[in-house]
C-alpha positions as YAML, in Angstrom:
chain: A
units: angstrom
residues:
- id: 1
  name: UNK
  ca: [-8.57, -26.41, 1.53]
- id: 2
  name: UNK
  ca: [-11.31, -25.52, 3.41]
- id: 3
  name: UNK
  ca: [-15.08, -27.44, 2.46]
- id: 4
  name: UNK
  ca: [-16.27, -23.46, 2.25]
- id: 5
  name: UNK
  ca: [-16.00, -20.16, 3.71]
- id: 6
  name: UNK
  ca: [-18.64, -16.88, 3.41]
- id: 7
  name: UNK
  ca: [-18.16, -16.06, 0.22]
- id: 8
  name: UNK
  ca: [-19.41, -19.47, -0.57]
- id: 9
  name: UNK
  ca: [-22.36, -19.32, 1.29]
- id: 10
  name: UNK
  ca: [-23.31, -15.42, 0.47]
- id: 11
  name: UNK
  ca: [-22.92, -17.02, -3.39]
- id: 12
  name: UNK
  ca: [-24.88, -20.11, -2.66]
- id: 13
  name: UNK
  ca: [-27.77, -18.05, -0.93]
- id: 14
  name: UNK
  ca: [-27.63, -15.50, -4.33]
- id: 15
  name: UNK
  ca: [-27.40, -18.29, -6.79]
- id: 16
  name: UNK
  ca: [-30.65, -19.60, -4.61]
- id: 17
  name: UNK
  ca: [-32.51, -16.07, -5.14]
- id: 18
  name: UNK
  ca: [-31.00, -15.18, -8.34]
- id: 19
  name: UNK
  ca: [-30.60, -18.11, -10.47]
- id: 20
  name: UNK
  ca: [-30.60, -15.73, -13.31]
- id: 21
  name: UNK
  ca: [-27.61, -14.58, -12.58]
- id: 22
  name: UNK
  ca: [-23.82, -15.76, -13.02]
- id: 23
  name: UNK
  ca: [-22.20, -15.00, -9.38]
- id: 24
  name: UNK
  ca: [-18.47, -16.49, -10.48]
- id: 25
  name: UNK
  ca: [-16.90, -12.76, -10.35]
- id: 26
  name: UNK
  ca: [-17.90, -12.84, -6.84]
- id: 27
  name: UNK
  ca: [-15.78, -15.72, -6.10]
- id: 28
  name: UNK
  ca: [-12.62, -14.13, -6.79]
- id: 29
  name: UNK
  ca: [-13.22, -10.20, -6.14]
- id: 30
  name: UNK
  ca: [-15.16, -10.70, -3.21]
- id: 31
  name: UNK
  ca: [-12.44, -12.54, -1.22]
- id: 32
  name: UNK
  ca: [-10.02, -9.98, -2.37]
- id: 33
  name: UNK
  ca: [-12.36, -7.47, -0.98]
- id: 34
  name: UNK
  ca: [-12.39, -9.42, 2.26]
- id: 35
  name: UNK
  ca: [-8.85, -9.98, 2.17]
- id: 36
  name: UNK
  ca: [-7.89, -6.39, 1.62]
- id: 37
  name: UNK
  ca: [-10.17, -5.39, 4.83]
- id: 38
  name: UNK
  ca: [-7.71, -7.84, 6.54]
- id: 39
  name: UNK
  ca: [-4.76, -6.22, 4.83]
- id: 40
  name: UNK
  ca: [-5.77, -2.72, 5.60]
- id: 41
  name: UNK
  ca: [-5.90, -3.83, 9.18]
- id: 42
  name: UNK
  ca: [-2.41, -5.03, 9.28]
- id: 43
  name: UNK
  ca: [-1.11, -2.13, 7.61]
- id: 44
  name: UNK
  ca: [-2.70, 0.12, 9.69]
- id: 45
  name: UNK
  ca: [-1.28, -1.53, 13.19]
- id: 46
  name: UNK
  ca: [2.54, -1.17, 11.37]
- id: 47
  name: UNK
  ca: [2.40, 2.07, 10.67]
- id: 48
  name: UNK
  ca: [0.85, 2.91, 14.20]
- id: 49
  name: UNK
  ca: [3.65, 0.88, 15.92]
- id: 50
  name: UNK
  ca: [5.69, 2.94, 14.40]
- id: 51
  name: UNK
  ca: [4.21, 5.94, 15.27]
- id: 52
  name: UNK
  ca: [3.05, 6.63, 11.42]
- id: 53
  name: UNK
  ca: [0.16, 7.54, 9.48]
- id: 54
  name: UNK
  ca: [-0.55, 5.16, 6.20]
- id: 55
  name: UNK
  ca: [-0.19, 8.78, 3.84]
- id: 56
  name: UNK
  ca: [2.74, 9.35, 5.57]
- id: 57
  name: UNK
  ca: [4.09, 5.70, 5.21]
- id: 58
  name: UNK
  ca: [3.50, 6.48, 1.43]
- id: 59
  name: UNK
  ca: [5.13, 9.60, 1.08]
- id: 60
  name: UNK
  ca: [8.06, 8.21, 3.14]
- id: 61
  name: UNK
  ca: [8.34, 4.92, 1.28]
- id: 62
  name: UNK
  ca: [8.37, 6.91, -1.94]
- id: 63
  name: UNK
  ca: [11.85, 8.80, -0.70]
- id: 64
  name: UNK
  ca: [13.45, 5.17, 0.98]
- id: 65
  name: UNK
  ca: [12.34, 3.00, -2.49]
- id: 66
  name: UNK
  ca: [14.35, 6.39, -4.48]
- id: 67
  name: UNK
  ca: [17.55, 5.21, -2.41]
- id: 68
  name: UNK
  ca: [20.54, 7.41, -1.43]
- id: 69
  name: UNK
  ca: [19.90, 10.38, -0.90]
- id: 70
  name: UNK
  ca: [16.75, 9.50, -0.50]
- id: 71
  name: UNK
  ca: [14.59, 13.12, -2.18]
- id: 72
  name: UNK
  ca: [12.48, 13.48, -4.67]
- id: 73
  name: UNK
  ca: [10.84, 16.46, -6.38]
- id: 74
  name: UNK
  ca: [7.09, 17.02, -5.50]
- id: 75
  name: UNK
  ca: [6.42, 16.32, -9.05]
- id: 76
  name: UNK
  ca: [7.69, 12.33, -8.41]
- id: 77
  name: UNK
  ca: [5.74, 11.85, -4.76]
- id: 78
  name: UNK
  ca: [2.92, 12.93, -6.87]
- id: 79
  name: UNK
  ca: [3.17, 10.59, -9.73]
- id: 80
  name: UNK
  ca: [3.96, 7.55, -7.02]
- id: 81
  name: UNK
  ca: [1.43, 8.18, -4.57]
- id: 82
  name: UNK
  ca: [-1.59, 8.92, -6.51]
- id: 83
  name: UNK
  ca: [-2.70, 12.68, -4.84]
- id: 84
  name: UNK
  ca: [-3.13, 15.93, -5.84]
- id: 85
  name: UNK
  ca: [-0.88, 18.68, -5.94]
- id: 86
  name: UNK
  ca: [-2.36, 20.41, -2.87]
- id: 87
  name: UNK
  ca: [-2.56, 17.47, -0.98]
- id: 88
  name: UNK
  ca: [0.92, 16.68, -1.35]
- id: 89
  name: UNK
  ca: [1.91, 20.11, -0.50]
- id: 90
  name: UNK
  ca: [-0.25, 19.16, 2.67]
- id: 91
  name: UNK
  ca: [1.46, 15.68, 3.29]
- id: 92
  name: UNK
  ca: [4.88, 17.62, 2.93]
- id: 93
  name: UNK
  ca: [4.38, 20.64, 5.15]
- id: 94
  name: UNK
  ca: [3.02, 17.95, 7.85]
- id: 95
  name: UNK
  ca: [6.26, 16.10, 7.42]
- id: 96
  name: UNK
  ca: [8.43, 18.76, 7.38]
- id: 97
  name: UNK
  ca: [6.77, 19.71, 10.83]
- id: 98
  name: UNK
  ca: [7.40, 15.99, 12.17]
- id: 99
  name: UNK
  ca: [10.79, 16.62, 11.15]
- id: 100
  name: UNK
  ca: [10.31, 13.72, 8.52]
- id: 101
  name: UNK
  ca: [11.58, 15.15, 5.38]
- id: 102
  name: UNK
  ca: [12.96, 18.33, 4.56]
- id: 103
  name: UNK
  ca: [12.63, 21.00, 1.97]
- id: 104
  name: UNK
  ca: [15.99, 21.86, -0.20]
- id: 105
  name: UNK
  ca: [16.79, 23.63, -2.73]
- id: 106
  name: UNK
  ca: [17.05, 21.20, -6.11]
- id: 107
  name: UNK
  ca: [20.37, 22.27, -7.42]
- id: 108
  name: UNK
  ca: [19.64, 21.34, -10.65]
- id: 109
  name: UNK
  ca: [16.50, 23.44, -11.05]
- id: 110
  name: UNK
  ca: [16.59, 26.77, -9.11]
- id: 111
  name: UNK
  ca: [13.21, 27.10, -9.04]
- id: 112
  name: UNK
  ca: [12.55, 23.84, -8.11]
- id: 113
  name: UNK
  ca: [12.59, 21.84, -4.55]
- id: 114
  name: UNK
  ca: [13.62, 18.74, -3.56]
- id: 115
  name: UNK
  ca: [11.74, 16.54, -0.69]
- id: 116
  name: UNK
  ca: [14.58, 14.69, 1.26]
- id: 117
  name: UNK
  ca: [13.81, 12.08, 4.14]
- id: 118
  name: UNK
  ca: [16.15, 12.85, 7.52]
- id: 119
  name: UNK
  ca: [17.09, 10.33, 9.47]
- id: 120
  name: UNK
  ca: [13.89, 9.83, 11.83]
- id: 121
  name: UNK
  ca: [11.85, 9.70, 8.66]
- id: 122
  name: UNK
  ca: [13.71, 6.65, 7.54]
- id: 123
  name: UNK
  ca: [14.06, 4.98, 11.03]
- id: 124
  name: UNK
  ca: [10.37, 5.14, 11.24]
- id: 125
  name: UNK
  ca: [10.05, 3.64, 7.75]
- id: 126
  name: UNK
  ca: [12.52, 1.16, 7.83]
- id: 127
  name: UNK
  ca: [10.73, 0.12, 11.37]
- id: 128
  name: UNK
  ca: [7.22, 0.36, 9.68]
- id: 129
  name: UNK
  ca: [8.29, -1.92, 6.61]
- id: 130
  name: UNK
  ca: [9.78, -4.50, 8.80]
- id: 131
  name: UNK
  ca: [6.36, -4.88, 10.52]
- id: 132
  name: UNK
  ca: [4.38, -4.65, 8.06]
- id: 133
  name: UNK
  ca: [6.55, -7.68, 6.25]
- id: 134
  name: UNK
  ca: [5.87, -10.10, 9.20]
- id: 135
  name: UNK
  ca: [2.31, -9.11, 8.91]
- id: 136
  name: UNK
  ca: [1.71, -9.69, 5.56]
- id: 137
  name: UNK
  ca: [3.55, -12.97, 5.45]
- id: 138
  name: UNK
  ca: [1.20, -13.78, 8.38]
- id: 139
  name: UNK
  ca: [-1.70, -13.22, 5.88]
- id: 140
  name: UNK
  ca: [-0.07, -15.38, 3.41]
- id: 141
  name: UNK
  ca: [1.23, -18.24, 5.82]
- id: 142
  name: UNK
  ca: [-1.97, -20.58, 4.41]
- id: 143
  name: UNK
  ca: [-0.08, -20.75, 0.80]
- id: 144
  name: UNK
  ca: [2.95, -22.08, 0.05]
- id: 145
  name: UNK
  ca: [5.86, -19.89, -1.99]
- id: 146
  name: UNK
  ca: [4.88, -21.91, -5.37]
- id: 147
  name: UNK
  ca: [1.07, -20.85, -4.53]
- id: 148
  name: UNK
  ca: [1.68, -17.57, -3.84]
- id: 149
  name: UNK
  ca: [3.74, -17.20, -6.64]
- id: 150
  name: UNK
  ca: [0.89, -18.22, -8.73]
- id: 151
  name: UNK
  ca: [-1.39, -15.85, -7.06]
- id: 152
  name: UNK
  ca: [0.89, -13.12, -7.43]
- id: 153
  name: UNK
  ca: [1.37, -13.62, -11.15]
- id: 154
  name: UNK
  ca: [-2.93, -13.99, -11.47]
- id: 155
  name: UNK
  ca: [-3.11, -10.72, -9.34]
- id: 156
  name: UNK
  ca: [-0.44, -8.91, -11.63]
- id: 157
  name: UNK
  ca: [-2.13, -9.70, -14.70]
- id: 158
  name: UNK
  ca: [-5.92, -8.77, -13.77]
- id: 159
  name: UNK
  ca: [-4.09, -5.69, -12.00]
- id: 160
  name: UNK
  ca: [-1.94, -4.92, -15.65]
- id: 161
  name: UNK
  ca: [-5.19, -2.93, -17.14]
- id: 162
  name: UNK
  ca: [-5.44, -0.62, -13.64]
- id: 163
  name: UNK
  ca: [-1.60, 0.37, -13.60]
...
């Protein structure tokens, strides 16, 4: 383990102006902050190598994650990826222009549409994913499985109250 790293010393020079004050959530949520810029970063190159946008990457890992057929309604890409209604009808016409998804007819509802990925959209996410694993395991290469696992189960359980 390293002796320190900035978060350290940004607490260290607070504690020394603000002894009044208990800087320990800084430890831990600042380095996630830090860590997530990091993150962001590696997301962002795996989606451009594969010649994707990070909303799109959502939308599209949304369909792959549903498996074979790979559709969903609007109502579902909605729920998993956090937007509004118009923006997804945004997202969707944009793909549908890409020639990412397509629109059909939801045979079960005849009112209702179903969002299904063609091919290209899941080449591109299959390709995306497989980047963005080696990436992220890049991030993680300091820890060993046991210590990530640990980490993992910490992060689930502070996360457990935001879900």
């Amino acid at each position: 383990m390293p002796a320190s790293d900035e978060v350290d010393r940004i607490v260290e020079a607070w504690q020394r102006e603000r002894p009044d004050l208990d800087f320990e959530p800084l430890q831990v949520l600042s380095r996630v902050d830090r860590l997530s810029k990091h993150l962001d970063r590696a997301r962002r190159a795996a989606f451009t190598a594969s010649g994707l946008e990070s909303w799109e990457f959502d939308v599209l890992s949304a369909l792959r994650r549903a498996g074979a057929p790979y559709e969903l309604s609007p109502k579902s890409l909605l729920q998993q990826t956090l937007v509004s209604s118009g923006t997804m009808t945004n997202r969707i016409d944009r793909l549908v222009e890409r020639q990412l998804v397509e629109r059909r007819a939801d045979p079960g509802d005849g009112r209702g549409i179903l969002v299904t990925m063609t091919p290209a959209g899941q080449a591109r996410v299959d390709s995306a994913i497989a980047t963005l694993l080696v990436s992220e395991a890049d991030l993680l290469e300091a820890l060993t499985p046991v210590e990530q696992e640990r980490v993992a189960g910490l992060l689930r359980k502070l996360s457990l109250d935001f879900d």
